[in-house]
Backbone as XML, in Angstrom:
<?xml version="1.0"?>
<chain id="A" units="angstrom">
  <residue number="1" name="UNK">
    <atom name="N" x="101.528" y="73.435" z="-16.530"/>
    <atom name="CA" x="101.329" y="72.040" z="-16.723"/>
    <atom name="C" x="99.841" y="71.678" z="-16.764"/>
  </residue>
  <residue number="2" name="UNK">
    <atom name="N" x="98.824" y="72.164" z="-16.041"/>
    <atom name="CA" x="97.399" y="71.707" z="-15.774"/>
    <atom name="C" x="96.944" y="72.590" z="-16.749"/>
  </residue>
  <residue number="3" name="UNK">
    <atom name="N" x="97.453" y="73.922" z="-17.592"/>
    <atom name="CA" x="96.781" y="74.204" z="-18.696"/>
    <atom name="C" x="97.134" y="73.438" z="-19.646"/>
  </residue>
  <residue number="4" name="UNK">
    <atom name="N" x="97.751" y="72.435" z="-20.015"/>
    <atom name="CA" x="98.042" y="71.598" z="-21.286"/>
    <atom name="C" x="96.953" y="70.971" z="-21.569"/>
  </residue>
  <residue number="5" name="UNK">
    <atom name="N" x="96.526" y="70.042" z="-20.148"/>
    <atom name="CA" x="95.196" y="68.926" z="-20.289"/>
    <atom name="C" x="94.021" y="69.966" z="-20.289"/>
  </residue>
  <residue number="6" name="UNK">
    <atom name="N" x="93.699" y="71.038" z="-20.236"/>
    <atom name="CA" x="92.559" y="71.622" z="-19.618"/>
    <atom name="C" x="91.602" y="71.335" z="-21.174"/>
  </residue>
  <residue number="7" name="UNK">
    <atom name="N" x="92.487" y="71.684" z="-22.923"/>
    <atom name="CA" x="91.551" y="71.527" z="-23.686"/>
    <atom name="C" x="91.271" y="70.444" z="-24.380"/>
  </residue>
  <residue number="8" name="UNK">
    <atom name="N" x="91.812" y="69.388" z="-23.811"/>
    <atom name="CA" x="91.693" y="67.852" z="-23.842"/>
    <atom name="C" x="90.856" y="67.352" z="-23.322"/>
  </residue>
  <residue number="9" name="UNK">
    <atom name="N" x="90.973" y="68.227" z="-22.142"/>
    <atom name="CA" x="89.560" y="67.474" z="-21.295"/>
    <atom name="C" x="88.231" y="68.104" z="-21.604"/>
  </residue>
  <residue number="10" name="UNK">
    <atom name="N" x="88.305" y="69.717" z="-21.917"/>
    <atom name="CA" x="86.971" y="70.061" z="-22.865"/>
    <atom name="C" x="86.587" y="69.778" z="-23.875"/>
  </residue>
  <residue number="11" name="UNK">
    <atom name="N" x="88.082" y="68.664" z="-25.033"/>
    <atom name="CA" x="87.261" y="68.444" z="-26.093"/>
    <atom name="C" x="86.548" y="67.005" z="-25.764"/>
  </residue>
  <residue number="12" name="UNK">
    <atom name="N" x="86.890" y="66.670" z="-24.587"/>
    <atom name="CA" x="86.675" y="65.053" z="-24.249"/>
    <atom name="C" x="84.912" y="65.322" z="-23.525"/>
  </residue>
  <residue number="13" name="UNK">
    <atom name="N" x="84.753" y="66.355" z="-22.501"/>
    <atom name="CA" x="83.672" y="67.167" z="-21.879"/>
    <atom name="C" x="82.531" y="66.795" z="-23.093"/>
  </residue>
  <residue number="14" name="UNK">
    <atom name="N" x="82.923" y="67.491" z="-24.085"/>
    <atom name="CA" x="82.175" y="68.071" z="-25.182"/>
    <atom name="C" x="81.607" y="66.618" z="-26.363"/>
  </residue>
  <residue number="15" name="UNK">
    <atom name="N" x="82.652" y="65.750" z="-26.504"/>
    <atom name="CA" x="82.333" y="65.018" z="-26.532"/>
    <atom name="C" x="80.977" y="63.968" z="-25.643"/>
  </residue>
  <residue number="16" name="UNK">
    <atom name="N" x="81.511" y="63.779" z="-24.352"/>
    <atom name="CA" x="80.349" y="63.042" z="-23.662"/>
    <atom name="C" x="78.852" y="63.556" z="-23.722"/>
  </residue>
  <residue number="17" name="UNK">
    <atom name="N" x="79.325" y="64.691" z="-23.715"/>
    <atom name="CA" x="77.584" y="65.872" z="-23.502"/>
    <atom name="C" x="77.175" y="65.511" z="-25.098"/>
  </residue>
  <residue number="18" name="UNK">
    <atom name="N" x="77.805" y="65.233" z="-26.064"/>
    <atom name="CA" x="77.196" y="65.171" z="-27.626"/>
    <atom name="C" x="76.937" y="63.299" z="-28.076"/>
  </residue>
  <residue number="19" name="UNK">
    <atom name="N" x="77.346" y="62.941" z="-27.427"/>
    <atom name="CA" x="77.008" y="61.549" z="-27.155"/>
    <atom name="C" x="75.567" y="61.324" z="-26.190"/>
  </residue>
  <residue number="20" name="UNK">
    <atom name="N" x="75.242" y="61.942" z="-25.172"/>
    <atom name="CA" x="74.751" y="61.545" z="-24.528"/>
    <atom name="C" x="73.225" y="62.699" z="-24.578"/>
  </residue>
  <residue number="21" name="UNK">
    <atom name="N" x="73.496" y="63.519" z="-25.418"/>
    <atom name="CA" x="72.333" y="64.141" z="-26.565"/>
    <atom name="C" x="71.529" y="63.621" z="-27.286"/>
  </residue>
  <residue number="22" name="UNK">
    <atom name="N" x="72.970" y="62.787" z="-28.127"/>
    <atom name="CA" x="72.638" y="61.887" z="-29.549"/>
    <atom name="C" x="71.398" y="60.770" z="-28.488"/>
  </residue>
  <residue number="23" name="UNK">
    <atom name="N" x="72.205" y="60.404" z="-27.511"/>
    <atom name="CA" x="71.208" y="59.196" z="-27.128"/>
    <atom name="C" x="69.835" y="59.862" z="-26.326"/>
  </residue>
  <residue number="24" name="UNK">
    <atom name="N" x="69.855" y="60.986" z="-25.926"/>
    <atom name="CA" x="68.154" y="61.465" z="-25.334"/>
    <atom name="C" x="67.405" y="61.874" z="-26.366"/>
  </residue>
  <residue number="25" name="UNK">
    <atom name="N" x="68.037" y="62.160" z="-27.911"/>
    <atom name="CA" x="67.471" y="62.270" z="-28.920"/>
    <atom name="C" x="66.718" y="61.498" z="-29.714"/>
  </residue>
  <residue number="26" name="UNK">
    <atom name="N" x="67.562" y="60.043" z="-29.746"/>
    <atom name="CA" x="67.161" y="59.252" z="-30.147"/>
    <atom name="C" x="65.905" y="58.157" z="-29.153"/>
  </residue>
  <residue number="27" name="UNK">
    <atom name="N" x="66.526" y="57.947" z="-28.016"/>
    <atom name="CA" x="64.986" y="57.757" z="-27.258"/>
    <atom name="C" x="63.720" y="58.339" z="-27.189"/>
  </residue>
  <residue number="28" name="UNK">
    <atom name="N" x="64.049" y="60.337" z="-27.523"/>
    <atom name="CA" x="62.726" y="60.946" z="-28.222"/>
    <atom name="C" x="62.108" y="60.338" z="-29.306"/>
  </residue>
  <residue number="29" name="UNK">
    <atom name="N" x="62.928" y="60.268" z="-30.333"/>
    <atom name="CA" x="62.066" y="59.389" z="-31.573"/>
    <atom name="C" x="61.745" y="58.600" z="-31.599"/>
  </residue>
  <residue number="30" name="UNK">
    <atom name="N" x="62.096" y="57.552" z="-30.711"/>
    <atom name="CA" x="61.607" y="56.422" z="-30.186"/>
    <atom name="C" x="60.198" y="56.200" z="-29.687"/>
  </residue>
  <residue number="31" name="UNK">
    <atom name="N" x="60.141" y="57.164" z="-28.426"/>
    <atom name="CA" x="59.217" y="57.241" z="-27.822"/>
    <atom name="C" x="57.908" y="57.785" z="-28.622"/>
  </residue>
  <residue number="32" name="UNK">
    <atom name="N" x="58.254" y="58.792" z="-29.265"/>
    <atom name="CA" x="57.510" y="59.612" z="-30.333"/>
    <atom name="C" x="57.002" y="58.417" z="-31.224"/>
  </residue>
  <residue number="33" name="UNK">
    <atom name="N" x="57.540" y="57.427" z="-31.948"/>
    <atom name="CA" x="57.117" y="56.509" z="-32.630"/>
    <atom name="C" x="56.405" y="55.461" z="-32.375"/>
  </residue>
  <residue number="34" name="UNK">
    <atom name="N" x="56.721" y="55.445" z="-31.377"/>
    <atom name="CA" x="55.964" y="54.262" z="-30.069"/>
    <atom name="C" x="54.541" y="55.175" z="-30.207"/>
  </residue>
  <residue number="35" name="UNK">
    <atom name="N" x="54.194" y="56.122" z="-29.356"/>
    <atom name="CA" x="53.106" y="56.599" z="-29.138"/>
    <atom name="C" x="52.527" y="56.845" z="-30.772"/>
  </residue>
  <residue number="36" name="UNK">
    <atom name="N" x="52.318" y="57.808" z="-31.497"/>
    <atom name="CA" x="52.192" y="57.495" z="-33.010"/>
    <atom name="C" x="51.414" y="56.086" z="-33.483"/>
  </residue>
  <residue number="37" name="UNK">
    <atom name="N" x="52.760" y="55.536" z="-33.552"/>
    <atom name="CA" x="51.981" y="53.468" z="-33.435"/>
    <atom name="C" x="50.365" y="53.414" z="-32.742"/>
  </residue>
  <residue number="38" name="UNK">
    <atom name="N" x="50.885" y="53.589" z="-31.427"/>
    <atom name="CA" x="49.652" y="53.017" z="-30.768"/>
    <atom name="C" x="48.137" y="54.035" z="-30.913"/>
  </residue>
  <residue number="39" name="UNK">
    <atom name="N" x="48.632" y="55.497" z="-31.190"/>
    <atom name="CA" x="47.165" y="56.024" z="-31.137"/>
    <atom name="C" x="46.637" y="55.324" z="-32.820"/>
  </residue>
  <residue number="40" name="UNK">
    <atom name="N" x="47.371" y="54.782" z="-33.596"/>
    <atom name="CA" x="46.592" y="54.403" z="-35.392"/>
    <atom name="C" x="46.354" y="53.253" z="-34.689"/>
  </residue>
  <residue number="41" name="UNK">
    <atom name="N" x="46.749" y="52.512" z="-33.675"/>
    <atom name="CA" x="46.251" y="51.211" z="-33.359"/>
    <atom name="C" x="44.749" y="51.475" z="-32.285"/>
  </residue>
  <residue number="42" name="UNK">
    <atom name="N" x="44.489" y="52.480" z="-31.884"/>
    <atom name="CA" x="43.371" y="52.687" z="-31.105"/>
    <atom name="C" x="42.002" y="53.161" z="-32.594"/>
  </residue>
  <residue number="43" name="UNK">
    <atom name="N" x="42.269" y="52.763" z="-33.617"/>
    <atom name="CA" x="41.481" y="53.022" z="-34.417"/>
    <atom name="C" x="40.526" y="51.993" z="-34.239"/>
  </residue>
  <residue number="44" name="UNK">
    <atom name="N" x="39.098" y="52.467" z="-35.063"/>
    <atom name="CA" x="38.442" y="51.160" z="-35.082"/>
    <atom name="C" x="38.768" y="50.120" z="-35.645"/>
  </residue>
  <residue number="45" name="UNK">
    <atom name="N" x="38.767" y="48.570" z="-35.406"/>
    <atom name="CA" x="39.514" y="47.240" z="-35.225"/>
    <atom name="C" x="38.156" y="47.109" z="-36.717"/>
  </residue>
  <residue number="46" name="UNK">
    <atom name="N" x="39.046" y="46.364" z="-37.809"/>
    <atom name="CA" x="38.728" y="45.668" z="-38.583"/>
    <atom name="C" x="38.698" y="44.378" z="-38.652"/>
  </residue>
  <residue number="47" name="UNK">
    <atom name="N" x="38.077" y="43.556" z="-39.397"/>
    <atom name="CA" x="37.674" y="42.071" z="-39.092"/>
    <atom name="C" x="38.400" y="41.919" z="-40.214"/>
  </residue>
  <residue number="48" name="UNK">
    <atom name="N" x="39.290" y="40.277" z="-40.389"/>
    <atom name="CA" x="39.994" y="40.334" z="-41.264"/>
    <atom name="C" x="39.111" y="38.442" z="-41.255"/>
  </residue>
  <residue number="49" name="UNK">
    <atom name="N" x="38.911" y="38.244" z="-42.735"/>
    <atom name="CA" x="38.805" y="37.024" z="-43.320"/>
    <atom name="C" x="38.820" y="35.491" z="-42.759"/>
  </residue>
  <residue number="50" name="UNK">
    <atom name="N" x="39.263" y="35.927" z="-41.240"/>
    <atom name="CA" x="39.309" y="34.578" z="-40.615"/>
    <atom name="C" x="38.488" y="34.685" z="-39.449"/>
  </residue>
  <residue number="51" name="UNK">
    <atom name="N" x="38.161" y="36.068" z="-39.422"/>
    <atom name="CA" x="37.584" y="36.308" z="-38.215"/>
    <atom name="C" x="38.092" y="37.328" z="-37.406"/>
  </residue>
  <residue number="52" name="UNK">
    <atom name="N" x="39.333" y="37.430" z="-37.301"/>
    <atom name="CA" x="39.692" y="37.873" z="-35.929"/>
    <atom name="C" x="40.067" y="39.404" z="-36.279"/>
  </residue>
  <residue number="53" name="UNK">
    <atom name="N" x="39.470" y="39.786" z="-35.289"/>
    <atom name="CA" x="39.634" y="41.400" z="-35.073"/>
    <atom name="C" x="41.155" y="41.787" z="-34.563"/>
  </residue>
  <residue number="54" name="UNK">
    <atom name="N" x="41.434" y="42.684" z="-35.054"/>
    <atom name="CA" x="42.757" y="43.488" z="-34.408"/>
    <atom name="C" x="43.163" y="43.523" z="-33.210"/>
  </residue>
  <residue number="55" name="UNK">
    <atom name="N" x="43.984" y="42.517" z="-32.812"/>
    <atom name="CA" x="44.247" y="43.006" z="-31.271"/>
    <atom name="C" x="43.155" y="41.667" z="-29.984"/>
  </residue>
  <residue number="56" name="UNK">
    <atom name="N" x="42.299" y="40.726" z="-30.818"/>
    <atom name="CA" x="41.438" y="40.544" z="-30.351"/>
    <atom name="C" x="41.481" y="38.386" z="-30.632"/>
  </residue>
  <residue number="57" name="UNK">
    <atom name="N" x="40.616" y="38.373" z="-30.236"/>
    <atom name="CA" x="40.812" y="36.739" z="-30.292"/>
    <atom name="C" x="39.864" y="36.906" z="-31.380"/>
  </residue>
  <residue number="58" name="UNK">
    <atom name="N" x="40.599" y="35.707" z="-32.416"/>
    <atom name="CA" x="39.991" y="34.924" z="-33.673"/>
    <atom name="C" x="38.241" y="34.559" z="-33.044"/>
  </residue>
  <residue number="59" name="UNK">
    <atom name="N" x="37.608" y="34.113" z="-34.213"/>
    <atom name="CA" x="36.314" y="33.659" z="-34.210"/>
    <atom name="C" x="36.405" y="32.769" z="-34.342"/>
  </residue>
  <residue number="60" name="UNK">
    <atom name="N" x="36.704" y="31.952" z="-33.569"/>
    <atom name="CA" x="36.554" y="30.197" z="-33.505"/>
    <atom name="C" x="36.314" y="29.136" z="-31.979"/>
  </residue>
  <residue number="61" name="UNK">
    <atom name="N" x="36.901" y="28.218" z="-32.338"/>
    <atom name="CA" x="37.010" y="27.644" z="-30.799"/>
    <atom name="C" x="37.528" y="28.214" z="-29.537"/>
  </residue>
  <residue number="62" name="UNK">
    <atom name="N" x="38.542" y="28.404" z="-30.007"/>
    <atom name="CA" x="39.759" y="28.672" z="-29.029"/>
    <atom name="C" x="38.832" y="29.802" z="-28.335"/>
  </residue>
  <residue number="63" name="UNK">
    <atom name="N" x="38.423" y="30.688" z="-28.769"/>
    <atom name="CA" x="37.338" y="31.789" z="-28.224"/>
    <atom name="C" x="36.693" y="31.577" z="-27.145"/>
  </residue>
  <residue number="64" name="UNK">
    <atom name="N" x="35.700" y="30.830" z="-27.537"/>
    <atom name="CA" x="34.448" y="30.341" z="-26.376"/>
    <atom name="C" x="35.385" y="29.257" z="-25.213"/>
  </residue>
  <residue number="65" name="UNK">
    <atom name="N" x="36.089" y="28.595" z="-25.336"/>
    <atom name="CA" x="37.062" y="28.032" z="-23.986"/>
    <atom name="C" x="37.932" y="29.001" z="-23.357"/>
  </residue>
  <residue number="66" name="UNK">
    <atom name="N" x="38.105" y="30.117" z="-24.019"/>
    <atom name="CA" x="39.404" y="31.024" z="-23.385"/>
    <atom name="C" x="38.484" y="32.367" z="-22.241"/>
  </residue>
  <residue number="67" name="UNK">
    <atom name="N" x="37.063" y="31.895" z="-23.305"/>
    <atom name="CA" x="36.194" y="32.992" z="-22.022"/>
    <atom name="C" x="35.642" y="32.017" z="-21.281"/>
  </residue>
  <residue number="68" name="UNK">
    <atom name="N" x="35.731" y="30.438" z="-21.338"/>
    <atom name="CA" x="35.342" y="29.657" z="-20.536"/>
    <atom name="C" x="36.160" y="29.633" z="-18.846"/>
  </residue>
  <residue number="69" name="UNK">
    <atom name="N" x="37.249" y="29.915" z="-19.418"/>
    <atom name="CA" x="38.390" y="30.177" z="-18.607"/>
    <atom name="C" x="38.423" y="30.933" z="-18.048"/>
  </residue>
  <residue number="70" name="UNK">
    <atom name="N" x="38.136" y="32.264" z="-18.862"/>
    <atom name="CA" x="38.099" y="33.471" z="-17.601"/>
    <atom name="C" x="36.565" y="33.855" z="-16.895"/>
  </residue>
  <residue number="71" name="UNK">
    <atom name="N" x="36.021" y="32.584" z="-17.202"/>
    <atom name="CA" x="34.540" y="33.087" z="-16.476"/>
    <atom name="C" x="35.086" y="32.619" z="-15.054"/>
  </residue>
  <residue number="72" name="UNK">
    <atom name="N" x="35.946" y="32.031" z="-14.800"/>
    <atom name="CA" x="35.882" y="31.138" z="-13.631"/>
    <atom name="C" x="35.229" y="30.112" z="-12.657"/>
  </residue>
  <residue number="73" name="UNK">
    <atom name="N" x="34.655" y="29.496" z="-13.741"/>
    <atom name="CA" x="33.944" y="29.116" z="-12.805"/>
    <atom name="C" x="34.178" y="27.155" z="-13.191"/>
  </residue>
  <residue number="74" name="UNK">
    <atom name="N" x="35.856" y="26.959" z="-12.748"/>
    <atom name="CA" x="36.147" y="26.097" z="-12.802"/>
    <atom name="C" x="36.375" y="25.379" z="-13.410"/>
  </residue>
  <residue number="75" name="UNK">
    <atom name="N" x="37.926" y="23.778" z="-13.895"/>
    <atom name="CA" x="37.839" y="23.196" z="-14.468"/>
    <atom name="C" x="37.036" y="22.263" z="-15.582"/>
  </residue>
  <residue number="76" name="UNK">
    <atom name="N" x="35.572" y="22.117" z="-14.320"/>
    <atom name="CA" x="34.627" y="21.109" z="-15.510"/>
    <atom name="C" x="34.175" y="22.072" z="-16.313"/>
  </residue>
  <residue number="77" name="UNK">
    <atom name="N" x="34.149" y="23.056" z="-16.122"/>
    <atom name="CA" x="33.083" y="23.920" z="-17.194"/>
    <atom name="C" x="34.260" y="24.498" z="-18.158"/>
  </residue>
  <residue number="78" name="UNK">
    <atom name="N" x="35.570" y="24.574" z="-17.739"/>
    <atom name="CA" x="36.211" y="24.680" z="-19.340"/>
    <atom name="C" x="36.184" y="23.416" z="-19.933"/>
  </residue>
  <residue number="79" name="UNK">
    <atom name="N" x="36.268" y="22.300" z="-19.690"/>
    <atom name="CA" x="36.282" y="20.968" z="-19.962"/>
    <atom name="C" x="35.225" y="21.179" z="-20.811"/>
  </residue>
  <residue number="80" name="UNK">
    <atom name="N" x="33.824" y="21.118" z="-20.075"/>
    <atom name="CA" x="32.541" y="21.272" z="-21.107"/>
    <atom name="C" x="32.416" y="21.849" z="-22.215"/>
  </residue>
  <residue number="81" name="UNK">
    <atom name="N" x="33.397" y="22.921" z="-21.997"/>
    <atom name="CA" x="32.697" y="24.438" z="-23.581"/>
    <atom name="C" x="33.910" y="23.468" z="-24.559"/>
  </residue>
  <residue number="82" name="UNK">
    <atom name="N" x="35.024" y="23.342" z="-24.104"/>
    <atom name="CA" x="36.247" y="22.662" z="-24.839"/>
    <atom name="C" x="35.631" y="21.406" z="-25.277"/>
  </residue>
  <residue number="83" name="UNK">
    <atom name="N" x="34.818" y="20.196" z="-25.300"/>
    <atom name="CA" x="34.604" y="19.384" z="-25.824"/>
    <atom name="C" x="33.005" y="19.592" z="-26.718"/>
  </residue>
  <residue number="84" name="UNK">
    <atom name="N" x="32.680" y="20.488" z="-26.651"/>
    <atom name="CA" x="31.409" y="21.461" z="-27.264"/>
    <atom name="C" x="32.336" y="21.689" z="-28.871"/>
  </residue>
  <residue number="85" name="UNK">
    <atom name="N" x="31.106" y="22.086" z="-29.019"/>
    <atom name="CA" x="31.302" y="22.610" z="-30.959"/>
    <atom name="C" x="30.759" y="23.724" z="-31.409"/>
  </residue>
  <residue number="86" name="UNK">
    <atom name="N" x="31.211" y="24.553" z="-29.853"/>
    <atom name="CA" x="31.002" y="26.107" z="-29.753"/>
    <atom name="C" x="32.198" y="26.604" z="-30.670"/>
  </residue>
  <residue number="87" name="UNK">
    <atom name="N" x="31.856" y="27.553" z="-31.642"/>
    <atom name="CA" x="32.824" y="28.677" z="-32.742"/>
    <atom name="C" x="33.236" y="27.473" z="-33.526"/>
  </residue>
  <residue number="88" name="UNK">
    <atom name="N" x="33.305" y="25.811" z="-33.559"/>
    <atom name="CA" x="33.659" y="25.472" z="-34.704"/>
    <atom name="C" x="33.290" y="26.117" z="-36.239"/>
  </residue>
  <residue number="89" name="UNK">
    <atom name="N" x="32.303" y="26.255" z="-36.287"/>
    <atom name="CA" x="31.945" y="26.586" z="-37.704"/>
    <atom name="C" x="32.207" y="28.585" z="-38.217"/>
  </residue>
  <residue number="90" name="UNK">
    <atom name="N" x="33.014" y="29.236" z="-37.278"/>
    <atom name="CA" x="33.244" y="30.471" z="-37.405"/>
    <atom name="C" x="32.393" y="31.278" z="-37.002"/>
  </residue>
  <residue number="91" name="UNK">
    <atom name="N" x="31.521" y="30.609" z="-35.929"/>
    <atom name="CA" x="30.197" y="31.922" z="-35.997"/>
    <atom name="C" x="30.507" y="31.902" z="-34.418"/>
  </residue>
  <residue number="92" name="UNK">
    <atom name="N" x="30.456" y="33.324" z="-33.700"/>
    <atom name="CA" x="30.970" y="33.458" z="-32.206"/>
    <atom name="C" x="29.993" y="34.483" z="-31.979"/>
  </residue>
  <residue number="93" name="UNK">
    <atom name="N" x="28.371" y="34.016" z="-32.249"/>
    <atom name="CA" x="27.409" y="34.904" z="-32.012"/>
    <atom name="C" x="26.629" y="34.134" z="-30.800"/>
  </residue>
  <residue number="94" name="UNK">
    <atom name="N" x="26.672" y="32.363" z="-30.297"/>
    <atom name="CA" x="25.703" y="32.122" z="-29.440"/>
    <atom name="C" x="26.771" y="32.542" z="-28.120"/>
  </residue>
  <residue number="95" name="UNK">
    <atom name="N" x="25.928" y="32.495" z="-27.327"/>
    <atom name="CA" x="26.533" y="32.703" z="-25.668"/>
    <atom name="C" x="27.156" y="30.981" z="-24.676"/>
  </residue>
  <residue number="96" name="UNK">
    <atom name="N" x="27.754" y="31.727" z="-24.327"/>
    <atom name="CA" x="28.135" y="30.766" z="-23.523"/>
    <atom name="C" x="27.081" y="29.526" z="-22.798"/>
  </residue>
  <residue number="97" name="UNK">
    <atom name="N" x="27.511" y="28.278" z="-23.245"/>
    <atom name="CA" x="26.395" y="27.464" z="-21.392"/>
    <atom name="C" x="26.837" y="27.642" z="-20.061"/>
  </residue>
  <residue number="98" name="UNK">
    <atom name="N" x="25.777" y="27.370" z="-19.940"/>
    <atom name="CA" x="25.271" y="26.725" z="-18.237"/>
    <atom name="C" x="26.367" y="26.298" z="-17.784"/>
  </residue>
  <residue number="99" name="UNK">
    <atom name="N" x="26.924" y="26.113" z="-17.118"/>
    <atom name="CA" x="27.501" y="25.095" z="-16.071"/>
    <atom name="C" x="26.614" y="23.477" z="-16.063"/>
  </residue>
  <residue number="100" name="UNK">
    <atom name="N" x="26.927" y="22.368" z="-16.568"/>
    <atom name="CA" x="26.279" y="21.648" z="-16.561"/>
    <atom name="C" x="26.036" y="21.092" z="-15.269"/>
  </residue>
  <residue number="101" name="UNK">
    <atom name="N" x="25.138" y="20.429" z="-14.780"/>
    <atom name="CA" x="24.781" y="19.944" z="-13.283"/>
    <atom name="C" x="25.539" y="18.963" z="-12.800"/>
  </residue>
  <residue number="102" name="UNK">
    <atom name="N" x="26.669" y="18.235" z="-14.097"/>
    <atom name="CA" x="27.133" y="17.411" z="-13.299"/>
    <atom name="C" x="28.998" y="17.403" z="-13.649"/>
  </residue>
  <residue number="103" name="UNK">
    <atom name="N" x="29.134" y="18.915" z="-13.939"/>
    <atom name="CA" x="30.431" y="19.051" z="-14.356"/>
    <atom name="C" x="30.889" y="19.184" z="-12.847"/>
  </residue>
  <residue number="104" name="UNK">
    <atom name="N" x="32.538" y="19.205" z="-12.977"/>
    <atom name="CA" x="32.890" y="18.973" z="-11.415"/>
    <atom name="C" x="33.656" y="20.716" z="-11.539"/>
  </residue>
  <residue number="105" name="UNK">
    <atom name="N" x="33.767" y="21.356" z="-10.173"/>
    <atom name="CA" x="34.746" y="22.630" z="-10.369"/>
    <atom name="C" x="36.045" y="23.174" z="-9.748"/>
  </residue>
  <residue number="106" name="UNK">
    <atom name="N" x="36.705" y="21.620" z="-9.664"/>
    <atom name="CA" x="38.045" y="21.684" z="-9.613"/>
    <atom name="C" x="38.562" y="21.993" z="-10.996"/>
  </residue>
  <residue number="107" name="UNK">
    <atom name="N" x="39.779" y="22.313" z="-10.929"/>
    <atom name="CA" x="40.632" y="22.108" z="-12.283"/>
    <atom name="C" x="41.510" y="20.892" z="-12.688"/>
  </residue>
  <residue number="108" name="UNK">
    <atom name="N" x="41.263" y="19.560" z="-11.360"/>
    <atom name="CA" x="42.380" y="18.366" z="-11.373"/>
    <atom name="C" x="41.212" y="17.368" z="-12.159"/>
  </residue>
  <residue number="109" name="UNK">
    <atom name="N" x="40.312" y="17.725" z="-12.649"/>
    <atom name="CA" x="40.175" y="16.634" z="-13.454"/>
    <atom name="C" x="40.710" y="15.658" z="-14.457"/>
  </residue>
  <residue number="110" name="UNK">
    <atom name="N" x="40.330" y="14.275" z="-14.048"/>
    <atom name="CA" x="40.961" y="13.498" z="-15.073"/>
    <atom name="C" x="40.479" y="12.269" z="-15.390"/>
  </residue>
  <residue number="111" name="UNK">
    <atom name="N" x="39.441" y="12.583" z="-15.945"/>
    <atom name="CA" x="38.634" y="11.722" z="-16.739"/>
    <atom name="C" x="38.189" y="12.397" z="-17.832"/>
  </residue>
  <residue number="112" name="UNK">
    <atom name="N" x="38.321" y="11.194" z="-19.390"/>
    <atom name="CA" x="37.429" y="12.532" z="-20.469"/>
    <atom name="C" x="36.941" y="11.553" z="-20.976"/>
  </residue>
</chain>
C-alpha cells in the first residue's frame, strides 16, 4: 500500500525542487541585472541640456535652496537663498551666502 504513493510523492518531490530552482534562478538574473545596471550607472555623469547631471540635482533654483537646506543652518537662511535669484538664470557656478545678520534660525517662520 505505501509503495503505491511512494512515486507520486517523488514525482510531486521533484516537482517542488524544479520550481523552487526555477525561482533561485531567476532571482540570479535578477540580481545579475541589477548589479550590471548600476556599475554603467557609476560611469561618468553627463550633463544633459537642462542642466542636470545624472543622478544629480538640475542647475537651477531648486539647487541652491536644497543645499540651503542641508547646510543647516536654519529656517531664515533657507528662506533667504529661496527668495534670492540664485540658479535662476541656469548658471550654479556662484556659492552660496552668508547667513544674513538679520535672518532668524528657527524653521517656524512666518512672515515673508
Amino acid at each position: 500500500m505505501v509503495t503505491n504513493r511512494l512515486p507520486r510523492l517523488n514525482t510531486l518531490l521533484l516537482l517542488v525542487v524544479a520550481v523552487i530552482g526555477l525561482g533561485v534562478l531567476a532571482d540570479g538574473v535578477v540580481i545579475v541585472t541589477h548589479l550590471q545596471a548600476s556599475h554603467h550607472s557609476q560611469a561618468p555623469a553627463a550633463t544633459t541640456e537642462t542642466g542636470a547631471v545624472n543622478g544629480a540635482h538640475p542647475c537651477n533654483h531648486g539647487f541652491y535652496v536644497s543645499q540651503a537646506a542641508h547646510a543647516k543652518k536654519g529656517g531664515g537662511y533657507v528662506k533667504q537663498v529661496a527668495h534670492s535669484d540664485l540658479g535662476k538664470n541656469g548658471n550654479c557656478s556662484a556659492p552660496l551666502p552668508a547667513p544674513a545678520s538679520n535672518t532668524k534660525s528657527n524653521a517656524g517662520d512666518s512672515d515673508d
